[in-house]
N, C-alpha and C positions, 0 to 999 in steps of 0.2 A: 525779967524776960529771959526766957533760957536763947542757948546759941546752938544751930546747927550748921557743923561745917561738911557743907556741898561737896564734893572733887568731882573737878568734871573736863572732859578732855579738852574744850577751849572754851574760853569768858560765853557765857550763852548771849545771845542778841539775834533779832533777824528770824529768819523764817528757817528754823535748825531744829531736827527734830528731838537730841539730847537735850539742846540747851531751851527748847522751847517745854519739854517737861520738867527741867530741874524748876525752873522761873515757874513752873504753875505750880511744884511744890511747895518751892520756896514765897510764893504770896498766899495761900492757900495756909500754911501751916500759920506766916505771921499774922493772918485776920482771924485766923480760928480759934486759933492753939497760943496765941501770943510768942510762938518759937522764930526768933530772926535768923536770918539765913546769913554763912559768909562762904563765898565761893572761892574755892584750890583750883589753880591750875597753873602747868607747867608753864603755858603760854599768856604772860598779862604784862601788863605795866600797869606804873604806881598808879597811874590817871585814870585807869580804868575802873566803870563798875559795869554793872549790871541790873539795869532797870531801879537804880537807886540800891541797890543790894553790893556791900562793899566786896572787891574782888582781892584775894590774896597771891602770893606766888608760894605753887605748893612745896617747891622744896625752901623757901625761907621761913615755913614755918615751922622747922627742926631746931631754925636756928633762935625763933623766939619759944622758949618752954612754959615764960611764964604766960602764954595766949592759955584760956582756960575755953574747949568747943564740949558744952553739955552732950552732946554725940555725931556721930560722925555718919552720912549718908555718900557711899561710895556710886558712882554711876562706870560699870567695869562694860567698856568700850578699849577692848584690847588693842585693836588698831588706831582707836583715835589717841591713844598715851604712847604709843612708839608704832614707828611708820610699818614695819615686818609684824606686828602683834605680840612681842613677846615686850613687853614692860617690868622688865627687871625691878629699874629703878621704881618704879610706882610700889611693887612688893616692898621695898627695903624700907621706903617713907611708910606705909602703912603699917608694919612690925614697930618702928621707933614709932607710931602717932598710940599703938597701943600701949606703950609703956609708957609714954608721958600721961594717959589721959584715961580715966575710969570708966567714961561713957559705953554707948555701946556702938558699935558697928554695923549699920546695916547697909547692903550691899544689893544693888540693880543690875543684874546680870542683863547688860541690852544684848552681847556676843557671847560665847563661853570658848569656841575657838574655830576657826574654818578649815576647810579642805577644799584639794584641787585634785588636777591633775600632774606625774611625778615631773613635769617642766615647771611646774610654779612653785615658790617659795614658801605656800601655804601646804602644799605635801610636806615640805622636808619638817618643815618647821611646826607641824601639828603637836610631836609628843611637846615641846616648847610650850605651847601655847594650853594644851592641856594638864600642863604640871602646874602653872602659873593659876589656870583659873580654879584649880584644886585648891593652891594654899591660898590665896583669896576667900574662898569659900570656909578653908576652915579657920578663918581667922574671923570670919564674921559671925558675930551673934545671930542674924538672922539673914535671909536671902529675897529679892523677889525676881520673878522670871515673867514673861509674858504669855506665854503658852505651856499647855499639856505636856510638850516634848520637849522645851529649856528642860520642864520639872523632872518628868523622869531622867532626861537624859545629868542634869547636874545632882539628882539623888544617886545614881549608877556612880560619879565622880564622888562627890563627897554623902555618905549614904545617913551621916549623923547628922547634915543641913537641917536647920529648921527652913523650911520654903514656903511662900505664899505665889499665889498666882494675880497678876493682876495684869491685861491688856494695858500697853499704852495709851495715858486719854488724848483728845483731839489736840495739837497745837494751835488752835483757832479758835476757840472758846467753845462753849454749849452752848447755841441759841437756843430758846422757848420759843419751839413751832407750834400754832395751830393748826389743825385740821386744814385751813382752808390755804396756808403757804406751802402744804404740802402738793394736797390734790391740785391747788389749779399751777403747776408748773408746766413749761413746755416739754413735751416728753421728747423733743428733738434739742433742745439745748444740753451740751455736755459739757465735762470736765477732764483736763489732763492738768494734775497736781501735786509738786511732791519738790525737793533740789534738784538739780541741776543732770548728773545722771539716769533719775527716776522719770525725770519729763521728756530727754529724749530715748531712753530707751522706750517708754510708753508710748511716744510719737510713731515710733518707726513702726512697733509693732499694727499701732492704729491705723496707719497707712495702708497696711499690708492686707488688714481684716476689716478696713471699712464697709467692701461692696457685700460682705455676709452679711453685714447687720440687718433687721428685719426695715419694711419700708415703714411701719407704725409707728418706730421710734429710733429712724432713720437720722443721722446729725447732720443740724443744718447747721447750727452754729457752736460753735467749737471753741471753749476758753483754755486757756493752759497757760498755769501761773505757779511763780516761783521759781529757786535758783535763781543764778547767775545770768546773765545776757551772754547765751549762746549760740554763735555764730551757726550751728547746724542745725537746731535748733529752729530757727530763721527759718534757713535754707528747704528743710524738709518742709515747713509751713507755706511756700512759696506758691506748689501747684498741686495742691489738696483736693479742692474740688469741691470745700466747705468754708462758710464763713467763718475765720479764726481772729480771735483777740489773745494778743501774746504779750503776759505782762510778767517779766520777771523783776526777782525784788519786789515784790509788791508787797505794802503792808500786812499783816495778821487782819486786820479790821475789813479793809476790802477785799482781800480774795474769803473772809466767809459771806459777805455782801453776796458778793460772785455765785458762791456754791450755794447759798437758798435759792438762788434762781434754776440751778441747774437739775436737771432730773436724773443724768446717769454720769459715771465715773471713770474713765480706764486706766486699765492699774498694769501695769507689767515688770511688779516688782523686783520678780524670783530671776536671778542667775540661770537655774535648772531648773526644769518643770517637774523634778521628781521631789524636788523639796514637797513638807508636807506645808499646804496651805497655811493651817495654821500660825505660822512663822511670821504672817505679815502682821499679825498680831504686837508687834515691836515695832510698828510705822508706826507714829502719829501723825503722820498723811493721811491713811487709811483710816485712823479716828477719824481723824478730822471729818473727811466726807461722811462715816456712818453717820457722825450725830450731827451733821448738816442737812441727813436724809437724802443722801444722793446716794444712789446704787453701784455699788462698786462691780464691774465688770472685768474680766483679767482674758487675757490671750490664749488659755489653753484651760484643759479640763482639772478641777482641782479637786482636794480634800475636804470631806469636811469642818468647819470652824466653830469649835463649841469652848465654853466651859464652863465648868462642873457640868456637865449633860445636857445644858443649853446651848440648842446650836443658834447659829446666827444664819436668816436667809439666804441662801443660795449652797456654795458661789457658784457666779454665775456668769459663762465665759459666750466666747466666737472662738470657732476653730473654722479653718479651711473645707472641714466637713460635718463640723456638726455644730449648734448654736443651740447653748442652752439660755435664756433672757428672758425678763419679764416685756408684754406685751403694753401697749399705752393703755389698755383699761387697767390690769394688774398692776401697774409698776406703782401706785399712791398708796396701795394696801401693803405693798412689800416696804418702799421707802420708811412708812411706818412702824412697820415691825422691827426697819433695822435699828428706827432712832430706841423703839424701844428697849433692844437687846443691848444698845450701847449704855443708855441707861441705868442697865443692871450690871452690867458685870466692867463696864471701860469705863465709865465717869473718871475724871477727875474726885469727886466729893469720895466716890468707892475706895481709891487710891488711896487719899491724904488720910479718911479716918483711920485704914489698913496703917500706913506709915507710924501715925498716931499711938496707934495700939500696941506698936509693936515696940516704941520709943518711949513708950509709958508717959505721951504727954496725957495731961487733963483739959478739957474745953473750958 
């Protein structure tokens, strides 16, 4: 059995959207491919694993040379490997792990590097963060990004990348929906789903744009799962004016239970609404709901989401003055279309072959 060594900004567990795609690589490659997974990361102890998958500590594996890892799958989350984005030390380990080790390097660009405004640290510290995911990139045999604009914008950085695209898959598995768990869903039952950030910034927003929504497929009842148990969170849940089930920490297995029941999704991912859509394509929250078949809805008007030329239904938002949404007879024909665009290009199975191919494993 070959070995592939993981590195991932912390031991994956729980409802995490890096550590919830490394785990569906890492069981996905060992049932398919026979390749076992060992996870790096700065942050472990000896006790730890992950989901039966043995966890190492990435800087002691410098210090054992005779570890032999048939290749290396890097997960580059610049902020989750040092608190500012600039991960020095993760570069220096990665130069010494090519000199110990033949295999090859492939690299998951989840960040490549951020920007602010000149009061936040992510202004100053941009050309930092940009030089770093350069020599990352040219140190890796191959790349994958999640969207059109990771791709061109990391070909502009390192222009001799080899780069695949592939959307994050769902953290909550693919169900096999029929026809009829699609259509007979309640088109007033909804979804707010994501960590701990993502659910209340999407709370608030939903707050703000509930009385737009149309009365057809108006929310009567309101789930919102995942993250942390947060106290504001609560609070904004308190005097809604909709029936709410508020489960954080909730298993992988019940909140997708949850979301086949649900018909629509809100999403309030984006920082700036001048990001281009496409970007949320690096949630596997936003998996998740597509191939649960719940319609993902977002708070302001956006781009559209394709790739290779295949777009994905919508998006489809509430603004304060304008409401683009599917109606309760439409939303069973769209829900479908989206499981099906998930299907093609965000699977998991699309993923792991792509990874496969490119690792030169054999089935």
């Amino acid at each position: 059995m070959s070995t592939l060594l993981q590195i991932v900004p912390r031991v994956p567990g729980g409802i995490d959207g890096v550590g919830d795609y490394a785990l569906t690589i890492a069981t996905r490659l060992r049932d398919k491919f026979g390749c076992d997974t060992v996870f790096a990361t700065f942050k472990n102890s000896s006790a730890e694993n992950a989901a039966g998958f043995e966890v190492s500590s990435l800087e002691g594996l410098l210090d054992d040379a005779s570890r032999k890892y048939d290749h290396t799958l890097l997960h580059y989350v610049n902020y989750g490997f040092q608190k500012r984005g600039i991960p020095f030390r993760l570069l220096s380990i990665l130069r010494a792990l090519r000199q110990q080790h033949r295999g090859r390097l492939l690299t998951i660009f989840h960040e490549l590097y951020a920007s602010g405004p000149p009061w936040t640290s992510a202004f100053w510290l941009r050309p930092l963060q940009v030089h770093l995911a350069k020599s990352v990139g040219r140190l890796s045999d191959a790349c994958i990004v999640s969207s059109d604009n990771f791709r061109s914008e990391l070909k502009r950085m390192v222009p001799n990348a080899k780069i695949e695209l592939h959307p994050v898959p769902s953290g909550l598995g693919e169900p096999s929906l029929s026809p009829n768990q699609i259509v007979d869903r309640d088109p007033h039952q909804w979804a707010i789903f994501g960590g701990t950030a993502l659910v209340e910034r999407s709370l608030r927003s939903f707050r703000q744009l509930l009385p737009r929504i149309p009365d057809s497929i108006a929310p009567r009842r309101l789930f919102v799962l995942g993250g942390v148990d947060n106290p504001v969170t609560r609070a904004l849940l308190v005097d809604l004016m909709v029936d709410s089930d508020y489960r954080p920490r909730i298993a992988a297995a019940d909140a997708s239970e949850i979301l086949k029941t649900c018909s629509f999704g809100w999403f309030n991912y984006f920082h700036r609404p001048d990001v281009e859509t496409s970007v949320v394509l690096k949630s596997s929250a936003f998996a998740a709901v597509c191939a649960h078949g719940v319609i993902p809805v977002f708070p302001h008007r956006g781009s559209v989401i394709s790739v290779e030329g295949d777009r994905l239904p919508g998006p489809f938002f509430v603004e304060p003055d304008y409401v683009e949404i599917p109606d309760g007879q439409g939303r069973a024909r769209i829900a479908a279309d989206i499981c099906d665009w998930y299907q093609r290009h965000a699977s998991s199975e699309h993923l792991v072959q792509g990874i496969a191919r490119t690792l030169g494993l054999g089935a």
